[in-house]
N, CA, C and O atoms as a DFTB+ gen file, in Angstrom:
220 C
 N C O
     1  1      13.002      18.081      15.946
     2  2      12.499      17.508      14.703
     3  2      13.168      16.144      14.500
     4  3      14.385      15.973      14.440
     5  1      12.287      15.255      14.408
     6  2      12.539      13.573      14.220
     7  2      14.059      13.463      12.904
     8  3      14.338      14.206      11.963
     9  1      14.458      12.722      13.210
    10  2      15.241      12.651      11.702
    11  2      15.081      11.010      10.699
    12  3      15.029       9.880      11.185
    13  1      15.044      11.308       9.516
    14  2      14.364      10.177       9.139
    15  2      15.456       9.884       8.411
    16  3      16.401      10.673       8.443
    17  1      15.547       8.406       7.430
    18  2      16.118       7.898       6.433
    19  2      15.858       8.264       5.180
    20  3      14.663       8.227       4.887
    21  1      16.684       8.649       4.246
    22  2      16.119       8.819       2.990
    23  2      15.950       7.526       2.322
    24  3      16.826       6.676       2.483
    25  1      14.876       7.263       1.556
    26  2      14.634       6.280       0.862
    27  2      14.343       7.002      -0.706
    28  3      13.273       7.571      -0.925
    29  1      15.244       6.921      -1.577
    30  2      15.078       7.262      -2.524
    31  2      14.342       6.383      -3.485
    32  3      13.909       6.877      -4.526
    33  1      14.120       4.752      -3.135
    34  2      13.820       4.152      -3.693
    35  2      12.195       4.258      -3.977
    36  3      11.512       3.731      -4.856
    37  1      11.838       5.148      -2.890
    38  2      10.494       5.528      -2.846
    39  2       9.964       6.721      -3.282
    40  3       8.842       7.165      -3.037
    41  1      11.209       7.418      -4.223
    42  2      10.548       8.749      -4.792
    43  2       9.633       8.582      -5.822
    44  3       9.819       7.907      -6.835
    45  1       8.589       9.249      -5.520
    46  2       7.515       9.202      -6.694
    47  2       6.247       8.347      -6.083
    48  3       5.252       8.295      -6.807
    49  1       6.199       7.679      -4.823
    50  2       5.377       6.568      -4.614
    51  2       4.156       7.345      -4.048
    52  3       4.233       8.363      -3.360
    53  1       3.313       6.877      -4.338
    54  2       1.834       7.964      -4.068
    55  2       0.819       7.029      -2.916
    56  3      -0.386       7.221      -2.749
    57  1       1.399       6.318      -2.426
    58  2       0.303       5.192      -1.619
    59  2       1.581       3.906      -1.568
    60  3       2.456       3.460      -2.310
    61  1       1.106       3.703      -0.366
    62  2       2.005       2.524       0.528
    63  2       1.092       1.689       1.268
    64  3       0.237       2.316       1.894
    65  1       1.058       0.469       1.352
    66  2       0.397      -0.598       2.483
    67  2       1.165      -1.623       2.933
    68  3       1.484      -2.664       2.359
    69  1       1.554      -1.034       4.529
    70  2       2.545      -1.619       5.484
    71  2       1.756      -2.549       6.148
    72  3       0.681      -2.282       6.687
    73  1       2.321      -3.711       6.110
    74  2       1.791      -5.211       6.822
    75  2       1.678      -4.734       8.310
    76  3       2.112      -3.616       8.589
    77  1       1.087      -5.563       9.330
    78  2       1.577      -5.555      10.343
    79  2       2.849      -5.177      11.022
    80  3       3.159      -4.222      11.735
    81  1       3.744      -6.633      10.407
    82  2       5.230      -6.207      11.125
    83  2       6.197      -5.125       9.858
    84  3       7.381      -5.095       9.520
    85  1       5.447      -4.651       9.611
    86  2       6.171      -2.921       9.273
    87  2       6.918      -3.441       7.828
    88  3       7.506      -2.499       7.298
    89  1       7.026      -4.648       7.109
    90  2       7.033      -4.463       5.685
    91  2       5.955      -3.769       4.623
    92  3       4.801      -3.407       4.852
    93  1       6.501      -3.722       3.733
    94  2       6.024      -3.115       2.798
    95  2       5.092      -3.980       1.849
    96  3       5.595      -4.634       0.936
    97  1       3.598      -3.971       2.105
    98  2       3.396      -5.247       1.010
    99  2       2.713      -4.943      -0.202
   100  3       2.272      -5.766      -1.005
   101  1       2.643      -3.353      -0.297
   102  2       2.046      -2.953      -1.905
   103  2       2.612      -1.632      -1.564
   104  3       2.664      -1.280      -0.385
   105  1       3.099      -0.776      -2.654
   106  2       3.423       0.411      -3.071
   107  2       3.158       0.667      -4.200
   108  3       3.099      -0.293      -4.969
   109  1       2.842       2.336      -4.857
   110  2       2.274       2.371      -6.148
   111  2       2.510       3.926      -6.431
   112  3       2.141       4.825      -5.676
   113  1       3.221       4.107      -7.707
   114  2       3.346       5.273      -8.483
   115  2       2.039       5.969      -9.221
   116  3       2.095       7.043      -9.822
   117  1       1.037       5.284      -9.089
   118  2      -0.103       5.417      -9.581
   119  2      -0.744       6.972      -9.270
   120  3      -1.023       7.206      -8.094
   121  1      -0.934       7.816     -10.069
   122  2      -1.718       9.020      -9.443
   123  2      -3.118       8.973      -9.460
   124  3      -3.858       9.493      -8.624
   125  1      -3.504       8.226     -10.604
   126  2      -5.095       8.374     -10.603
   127  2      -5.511       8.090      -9.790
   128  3      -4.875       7.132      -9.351
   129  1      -6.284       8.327      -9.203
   130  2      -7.244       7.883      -7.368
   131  2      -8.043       6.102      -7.539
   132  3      -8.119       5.225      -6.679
   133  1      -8.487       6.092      -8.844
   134  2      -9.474       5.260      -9.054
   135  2      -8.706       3.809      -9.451
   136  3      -9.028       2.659      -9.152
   137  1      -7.571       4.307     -10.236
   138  2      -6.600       3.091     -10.311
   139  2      -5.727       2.420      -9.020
   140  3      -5.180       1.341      -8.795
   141  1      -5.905       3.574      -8.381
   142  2      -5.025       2.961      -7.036
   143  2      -5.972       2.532      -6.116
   144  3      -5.545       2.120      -5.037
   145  1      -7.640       2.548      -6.395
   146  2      -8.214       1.732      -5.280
   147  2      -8.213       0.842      -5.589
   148  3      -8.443      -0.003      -4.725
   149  1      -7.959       0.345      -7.027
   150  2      -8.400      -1.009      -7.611
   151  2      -7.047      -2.014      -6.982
   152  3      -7.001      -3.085      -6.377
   153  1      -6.222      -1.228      -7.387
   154  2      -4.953      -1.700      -6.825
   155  2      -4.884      -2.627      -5.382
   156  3      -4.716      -3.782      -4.989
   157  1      -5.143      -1.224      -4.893
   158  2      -4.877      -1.822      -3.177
   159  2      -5.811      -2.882      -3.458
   160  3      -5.242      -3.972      -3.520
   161  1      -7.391      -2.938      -3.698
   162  2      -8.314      -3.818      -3.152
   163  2      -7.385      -5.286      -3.793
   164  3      -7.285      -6.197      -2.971
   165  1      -7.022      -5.422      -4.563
   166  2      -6.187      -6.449      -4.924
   167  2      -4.673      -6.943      -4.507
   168  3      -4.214      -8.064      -4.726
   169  1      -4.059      -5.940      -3.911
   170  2      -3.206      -5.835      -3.080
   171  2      -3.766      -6.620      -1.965
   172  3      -3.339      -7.732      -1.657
   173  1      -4.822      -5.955      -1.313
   174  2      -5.045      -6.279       0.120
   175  2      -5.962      -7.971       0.132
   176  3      -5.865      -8.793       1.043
   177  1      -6.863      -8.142      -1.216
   178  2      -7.096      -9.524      -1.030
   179  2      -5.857     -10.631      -1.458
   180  3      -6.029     -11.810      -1.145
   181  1      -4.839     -10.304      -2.045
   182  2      -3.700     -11.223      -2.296
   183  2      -2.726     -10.970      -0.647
   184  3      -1.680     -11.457      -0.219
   185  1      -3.572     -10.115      -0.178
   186  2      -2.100     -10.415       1.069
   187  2      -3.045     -11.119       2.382
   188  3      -2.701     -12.050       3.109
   189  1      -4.379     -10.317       2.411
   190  2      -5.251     -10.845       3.116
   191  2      -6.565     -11.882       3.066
   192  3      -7.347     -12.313       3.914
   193  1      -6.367     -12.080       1.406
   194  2      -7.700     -13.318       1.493
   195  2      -8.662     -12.234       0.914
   196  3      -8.373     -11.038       0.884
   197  1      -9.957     -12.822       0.407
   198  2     -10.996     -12.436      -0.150
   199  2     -11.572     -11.553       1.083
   200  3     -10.763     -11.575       2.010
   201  1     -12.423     -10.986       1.298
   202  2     -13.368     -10.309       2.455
   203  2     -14.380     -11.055       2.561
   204  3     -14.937     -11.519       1.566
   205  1     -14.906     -11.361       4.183
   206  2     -16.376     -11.815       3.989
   207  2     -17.115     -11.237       4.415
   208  3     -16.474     -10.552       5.212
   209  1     -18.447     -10.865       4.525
   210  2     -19.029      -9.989       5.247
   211  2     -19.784     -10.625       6.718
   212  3     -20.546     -11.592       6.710
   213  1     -19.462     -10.005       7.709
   214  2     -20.016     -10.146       9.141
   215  2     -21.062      -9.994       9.289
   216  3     -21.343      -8.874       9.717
   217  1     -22.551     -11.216       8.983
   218  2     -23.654     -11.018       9.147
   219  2     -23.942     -11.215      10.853
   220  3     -25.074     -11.056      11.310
């Protein structure tokens, strides 16, 4: 069995989005499902830019 680090700083965190090189670039205590998509999607366009679509 692997052995891990405790990170206590992360108790309670319900959703994580790890960059590429393995930082942390949104985390969220959030339980509601619907608040935390809104989240990320804003998370992920402030880390990655707006989306465009691939016609």
């Amino acid at each position: 069995m692997p052995q891990y680090d405790e990170h206590p700083h992360l108790d309670g965190v319900t959703e994580v989005l790890v960059r590429p090189d393995g930082h942390v670039a949104w985390a969220t205590c959030t339980t509601d499902r619907d608040t935390r998509r809104d989240e990320r999607a804003q998370a992920l366009t402030a880390w990655a830019d707006t989306p465009t679509s691939s016609s």
